[in-house]
Steps between C-alpha positions, in 0.01 A plus 500: 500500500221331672085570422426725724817703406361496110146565611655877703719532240153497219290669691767793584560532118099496433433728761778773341298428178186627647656797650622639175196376293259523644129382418643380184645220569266155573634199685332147439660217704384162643501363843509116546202555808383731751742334705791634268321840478467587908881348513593788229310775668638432862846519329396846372221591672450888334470314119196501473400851577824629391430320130109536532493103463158335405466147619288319187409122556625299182308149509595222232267190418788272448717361827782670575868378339725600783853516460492592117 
């Protein structure tokens, strides 16, 4: 199973989750960049309507440790 196939397969599963909860369930993820982010919405581009997404800018003082 490659990425992208893992990423449908998640976001299939979360979006059944919402349907049968509702407002009571609250998603918190992480997305390396903005980069990562627009690549995610153009591979489902209803998301963020559909899961009433809210974009929030996480800064951090310390550099980066990519690939941990």
């Amino acid at each position: 199973m490659n990425h992208v196939t893992a990423v449908r397969f998640v976001v299939s599963e979360l979006t059944r989750l919402f349907e049968i909860h509702g407002e009571k369930v609250w998603l918190m993820g992480v997305a390396e960049n903005s980069v990562a982010y627009s690549k995610f919405l153009s591979l489902f581009p209803g998301v963020e309507n559909d899961w009433d997404l809210h974009l929030l800018t996480v800064t951090s003082a310390t550099p980066s440790m990519e690939g941990l």
